[in-house]
ROTI-272143 format. One line per field, with one value per residue: residue in one letter; y, x, z of N, C-alpha, C, O, CB in turn. Coordinates in pm, 1 decimal. Glycine has a CB too. Layout:
<atoms>
residuo	A;...
n.py	Y;...
n.px	X;...
n.pz	Z;...
ca.py	Y;...
ca.px	X;...
ca.pz	Z;...
c.py	Y;...
c.px	X;...
c.pz	Z;...
o.py	Y;...
o.px	X;...
o.pz	Z;...
cb.py	Y;...
cb.px	X;...
cb.pz	Z;...
</atoms>
This chain:
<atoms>
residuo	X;X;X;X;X;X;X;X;X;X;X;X;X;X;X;X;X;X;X;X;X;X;X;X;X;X;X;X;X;X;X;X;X;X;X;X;X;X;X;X;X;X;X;X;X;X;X;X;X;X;X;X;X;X;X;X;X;X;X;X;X;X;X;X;X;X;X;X;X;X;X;X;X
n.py	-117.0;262.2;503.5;806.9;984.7;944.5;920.0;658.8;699.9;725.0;857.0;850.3;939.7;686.6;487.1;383.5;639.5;843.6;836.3;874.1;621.7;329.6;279.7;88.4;-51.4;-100.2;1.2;227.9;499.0;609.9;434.7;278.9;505.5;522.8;264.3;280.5;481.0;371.3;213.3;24.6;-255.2;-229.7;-447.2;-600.3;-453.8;-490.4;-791.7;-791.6;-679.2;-784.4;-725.4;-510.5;-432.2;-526.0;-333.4;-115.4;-16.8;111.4;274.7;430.6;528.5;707.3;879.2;1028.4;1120.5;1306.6;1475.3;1618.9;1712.0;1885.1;2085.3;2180.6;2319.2
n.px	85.4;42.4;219.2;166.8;286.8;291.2;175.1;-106.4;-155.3;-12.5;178.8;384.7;541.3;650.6;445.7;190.5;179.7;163.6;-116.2;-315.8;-239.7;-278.6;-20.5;265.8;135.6;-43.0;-337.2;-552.6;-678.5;-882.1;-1073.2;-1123.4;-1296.3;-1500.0;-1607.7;-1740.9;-1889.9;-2097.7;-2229.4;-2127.4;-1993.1;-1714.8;-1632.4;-1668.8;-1498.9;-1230.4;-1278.8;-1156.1;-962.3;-772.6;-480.2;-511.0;-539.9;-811.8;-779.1;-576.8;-774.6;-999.1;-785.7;-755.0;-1006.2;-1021.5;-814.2;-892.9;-1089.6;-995.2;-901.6;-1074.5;-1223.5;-1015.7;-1030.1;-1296.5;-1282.0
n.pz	0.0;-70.6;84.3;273.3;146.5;-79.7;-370.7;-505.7;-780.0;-1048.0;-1350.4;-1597.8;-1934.8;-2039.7;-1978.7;-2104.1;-2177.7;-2066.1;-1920.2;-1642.7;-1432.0;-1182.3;-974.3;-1031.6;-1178.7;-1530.3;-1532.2;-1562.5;-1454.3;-1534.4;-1617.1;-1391.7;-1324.9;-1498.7;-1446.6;-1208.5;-1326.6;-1473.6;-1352.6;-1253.0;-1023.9;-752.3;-726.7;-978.1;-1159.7;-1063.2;-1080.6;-1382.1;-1411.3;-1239.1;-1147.5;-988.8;-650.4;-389.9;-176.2;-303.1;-426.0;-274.5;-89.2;-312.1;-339.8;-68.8;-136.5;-314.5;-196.1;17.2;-80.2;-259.2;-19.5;53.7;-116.3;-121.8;105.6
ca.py	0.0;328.0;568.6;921.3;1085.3;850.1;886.3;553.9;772.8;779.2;937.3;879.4;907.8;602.0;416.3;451.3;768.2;945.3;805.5;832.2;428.8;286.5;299.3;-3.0;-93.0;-68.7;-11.7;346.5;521.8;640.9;320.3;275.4;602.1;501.8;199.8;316.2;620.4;294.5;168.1;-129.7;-254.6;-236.6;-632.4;-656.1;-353.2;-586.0;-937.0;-742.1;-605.8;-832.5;-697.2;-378.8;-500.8;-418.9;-231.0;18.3;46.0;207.7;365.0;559.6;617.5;761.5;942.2;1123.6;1209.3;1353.7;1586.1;1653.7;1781.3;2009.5;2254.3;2230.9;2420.0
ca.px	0.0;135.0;225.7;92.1;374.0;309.2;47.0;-129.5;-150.6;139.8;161.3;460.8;558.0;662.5;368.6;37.9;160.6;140.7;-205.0;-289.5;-256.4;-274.7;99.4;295.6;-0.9;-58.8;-458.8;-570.1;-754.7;-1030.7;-1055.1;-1226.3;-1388.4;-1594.0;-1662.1;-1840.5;-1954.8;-2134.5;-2306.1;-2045.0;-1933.8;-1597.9;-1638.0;-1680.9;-1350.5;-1123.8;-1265.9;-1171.3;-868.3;-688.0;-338.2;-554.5;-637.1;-949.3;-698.7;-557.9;-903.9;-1000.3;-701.8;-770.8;-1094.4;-990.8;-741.9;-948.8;-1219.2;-945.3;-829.8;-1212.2;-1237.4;-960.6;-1079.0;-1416.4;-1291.4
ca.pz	0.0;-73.7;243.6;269.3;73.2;-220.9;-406.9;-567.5;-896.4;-1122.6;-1453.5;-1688.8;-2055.3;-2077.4;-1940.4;-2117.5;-2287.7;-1982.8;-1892.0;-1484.4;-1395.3;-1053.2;-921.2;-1087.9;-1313.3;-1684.7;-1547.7;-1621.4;-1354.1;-1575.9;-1655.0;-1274.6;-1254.2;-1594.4;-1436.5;-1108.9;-1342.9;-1547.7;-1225.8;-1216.6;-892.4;-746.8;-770.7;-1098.5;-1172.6;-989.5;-1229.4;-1502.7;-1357.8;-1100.1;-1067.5;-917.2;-527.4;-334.2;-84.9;-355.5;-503.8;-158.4;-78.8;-400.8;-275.1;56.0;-115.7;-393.7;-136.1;58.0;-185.7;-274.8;119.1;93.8;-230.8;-64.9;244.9
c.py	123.2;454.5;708.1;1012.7;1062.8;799.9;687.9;546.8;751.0;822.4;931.0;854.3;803.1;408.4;428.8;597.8;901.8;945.9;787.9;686.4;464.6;277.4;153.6;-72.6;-51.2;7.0;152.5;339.0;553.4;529.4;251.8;369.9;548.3;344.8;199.6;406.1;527.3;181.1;-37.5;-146.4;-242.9;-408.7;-688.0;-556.8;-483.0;-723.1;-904.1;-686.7;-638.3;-810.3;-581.8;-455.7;-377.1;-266.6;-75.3;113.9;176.7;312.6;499.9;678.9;727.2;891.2;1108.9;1168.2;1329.7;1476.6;1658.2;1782.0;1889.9;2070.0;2244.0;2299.4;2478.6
c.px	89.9;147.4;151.0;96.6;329.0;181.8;23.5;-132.3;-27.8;93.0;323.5;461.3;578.4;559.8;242.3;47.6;145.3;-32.5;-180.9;-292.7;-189.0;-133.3;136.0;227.8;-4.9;-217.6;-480.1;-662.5;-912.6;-1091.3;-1179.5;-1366.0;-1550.3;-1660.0;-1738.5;-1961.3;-2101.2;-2210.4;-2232.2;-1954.8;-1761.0;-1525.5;-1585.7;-1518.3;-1268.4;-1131.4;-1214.2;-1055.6;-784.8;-565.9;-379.1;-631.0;-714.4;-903.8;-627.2;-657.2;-972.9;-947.2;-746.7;-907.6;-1082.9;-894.3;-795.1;-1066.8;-1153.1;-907.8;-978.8;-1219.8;-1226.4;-1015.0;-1196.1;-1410.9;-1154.1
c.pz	0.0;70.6;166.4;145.1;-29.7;-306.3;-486.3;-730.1;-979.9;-1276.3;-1500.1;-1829.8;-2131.8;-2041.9;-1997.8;-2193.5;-2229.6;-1878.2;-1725.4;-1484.9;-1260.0;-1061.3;-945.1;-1156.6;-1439.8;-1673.4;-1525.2;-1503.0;-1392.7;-1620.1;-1496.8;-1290.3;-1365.9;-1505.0;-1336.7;-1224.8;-1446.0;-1469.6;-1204.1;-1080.2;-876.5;-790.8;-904.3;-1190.8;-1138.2;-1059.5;-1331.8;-1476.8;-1224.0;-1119.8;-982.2;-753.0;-467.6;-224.7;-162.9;-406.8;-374.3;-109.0;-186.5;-364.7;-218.4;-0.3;-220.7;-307.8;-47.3;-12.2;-237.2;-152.8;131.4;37.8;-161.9;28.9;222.6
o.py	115.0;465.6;717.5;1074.5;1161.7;694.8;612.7;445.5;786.2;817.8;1008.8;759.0;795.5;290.1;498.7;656.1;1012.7;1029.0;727.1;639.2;550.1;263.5;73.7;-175.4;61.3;71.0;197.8;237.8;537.0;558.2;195.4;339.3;540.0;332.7;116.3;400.2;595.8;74.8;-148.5;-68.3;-246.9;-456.2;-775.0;-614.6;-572.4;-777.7;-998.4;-604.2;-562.1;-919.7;-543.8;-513.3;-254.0;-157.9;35.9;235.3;297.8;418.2;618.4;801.0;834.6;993.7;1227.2;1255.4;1433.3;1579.4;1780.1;1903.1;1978.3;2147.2;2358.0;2356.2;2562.6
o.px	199.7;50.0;100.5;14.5;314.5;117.8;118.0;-119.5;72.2;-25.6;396.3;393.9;548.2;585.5;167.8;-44.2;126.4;-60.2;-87.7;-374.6;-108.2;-101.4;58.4;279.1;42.7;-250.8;-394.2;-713.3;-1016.9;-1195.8;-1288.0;-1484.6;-1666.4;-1782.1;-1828.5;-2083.7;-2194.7;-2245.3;-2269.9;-1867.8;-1688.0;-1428.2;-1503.6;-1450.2;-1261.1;-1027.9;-1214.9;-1044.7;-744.2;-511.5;-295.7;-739.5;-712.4;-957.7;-622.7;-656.7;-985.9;-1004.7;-765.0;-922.6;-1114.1;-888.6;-762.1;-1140.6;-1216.8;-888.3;-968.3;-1221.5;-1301.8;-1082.9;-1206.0;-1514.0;-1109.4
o.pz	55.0;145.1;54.6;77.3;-101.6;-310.2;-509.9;-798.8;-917.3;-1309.0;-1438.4;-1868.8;-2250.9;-2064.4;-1929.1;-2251.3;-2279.6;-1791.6;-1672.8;-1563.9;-1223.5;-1179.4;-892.9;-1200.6;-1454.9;-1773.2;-1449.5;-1454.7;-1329.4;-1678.6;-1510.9;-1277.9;-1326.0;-1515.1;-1347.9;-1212.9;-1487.5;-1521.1;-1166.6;-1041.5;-975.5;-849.4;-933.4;-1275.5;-1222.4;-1097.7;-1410.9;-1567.5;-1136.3;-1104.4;-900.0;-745.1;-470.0;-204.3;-110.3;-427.3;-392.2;-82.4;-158.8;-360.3;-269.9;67.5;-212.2;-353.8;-28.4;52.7;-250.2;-174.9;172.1;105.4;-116.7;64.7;300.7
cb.py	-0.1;375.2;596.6;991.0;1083.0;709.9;1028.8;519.0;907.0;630.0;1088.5;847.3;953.3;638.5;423.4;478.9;752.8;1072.9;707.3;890.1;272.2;160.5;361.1;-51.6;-41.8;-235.6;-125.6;374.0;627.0;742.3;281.6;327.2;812.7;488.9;136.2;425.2;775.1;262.7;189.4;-161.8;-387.5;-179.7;-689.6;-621.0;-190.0;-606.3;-1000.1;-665.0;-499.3;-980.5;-653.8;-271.9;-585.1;-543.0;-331.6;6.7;-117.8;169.5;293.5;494.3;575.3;642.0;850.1;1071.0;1104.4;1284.7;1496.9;1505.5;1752.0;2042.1;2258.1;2155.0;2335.4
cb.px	-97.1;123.3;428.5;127.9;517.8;382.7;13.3;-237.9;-164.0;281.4;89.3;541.0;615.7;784.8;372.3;-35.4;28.9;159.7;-241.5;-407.4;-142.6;-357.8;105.3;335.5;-139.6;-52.0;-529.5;-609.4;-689.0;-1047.4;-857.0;-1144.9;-1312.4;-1513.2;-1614.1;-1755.5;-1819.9;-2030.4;-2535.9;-1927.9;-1984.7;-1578.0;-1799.5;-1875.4;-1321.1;-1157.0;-1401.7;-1288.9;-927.5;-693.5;-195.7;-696.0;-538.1;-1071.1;-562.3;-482.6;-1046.7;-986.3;-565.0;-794.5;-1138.7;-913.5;-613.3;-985.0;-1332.3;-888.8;-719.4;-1322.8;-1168.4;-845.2;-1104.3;-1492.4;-1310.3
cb.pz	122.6;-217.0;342.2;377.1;72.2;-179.6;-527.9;-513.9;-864.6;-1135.1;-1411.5;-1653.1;-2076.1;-2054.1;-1829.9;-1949.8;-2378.3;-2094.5;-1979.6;-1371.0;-1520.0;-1010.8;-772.2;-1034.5;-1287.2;-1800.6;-1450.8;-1783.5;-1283.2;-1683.1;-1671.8;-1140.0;-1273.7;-1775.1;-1456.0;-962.6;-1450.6;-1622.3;-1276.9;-1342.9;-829.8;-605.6;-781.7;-1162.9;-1038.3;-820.3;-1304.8;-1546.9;-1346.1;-1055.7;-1170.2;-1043.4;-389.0;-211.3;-21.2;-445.4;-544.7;-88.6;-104.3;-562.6;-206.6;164.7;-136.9;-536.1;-25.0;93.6;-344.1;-248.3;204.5;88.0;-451.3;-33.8;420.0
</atoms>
């Protein structure tokens, strides 16, 4: 799991083209968001996508609601 400092996010040129993907993953983040945004469970993300565990899937959660929080206040 990644610590505070570290996001779960990464983003390089040589990965995807620069595409956000989960942190040592090929799996594209929009790649999730479309799939909640598509009334598909986290369940069914993760069949479709097992090198991504239920623990980073959360984490990301936790970490994009976090960041939500702050600009709201």
């Amino acid at each position: 799991m990644a610590t505070a400092k570290q996001s779960l996010v990464t983003s390089t040129p040589d990965i995807l083209g620069g595409t956000p993907v989960f942190r040592g993953k090929r799996v594209p983040v929009q790649t999730f968001i479309e799939y909640l945004e598509g009334g598909q469970s986290i369940d069914e993300f993760l069949d479709g996508f097992p090198t991504v565990t239920r623990e980073e899937v959360i984490a990301f959660l936790e970490e994009a609601k976090a960041r939500m929080l702050a600009v709201a206040s």
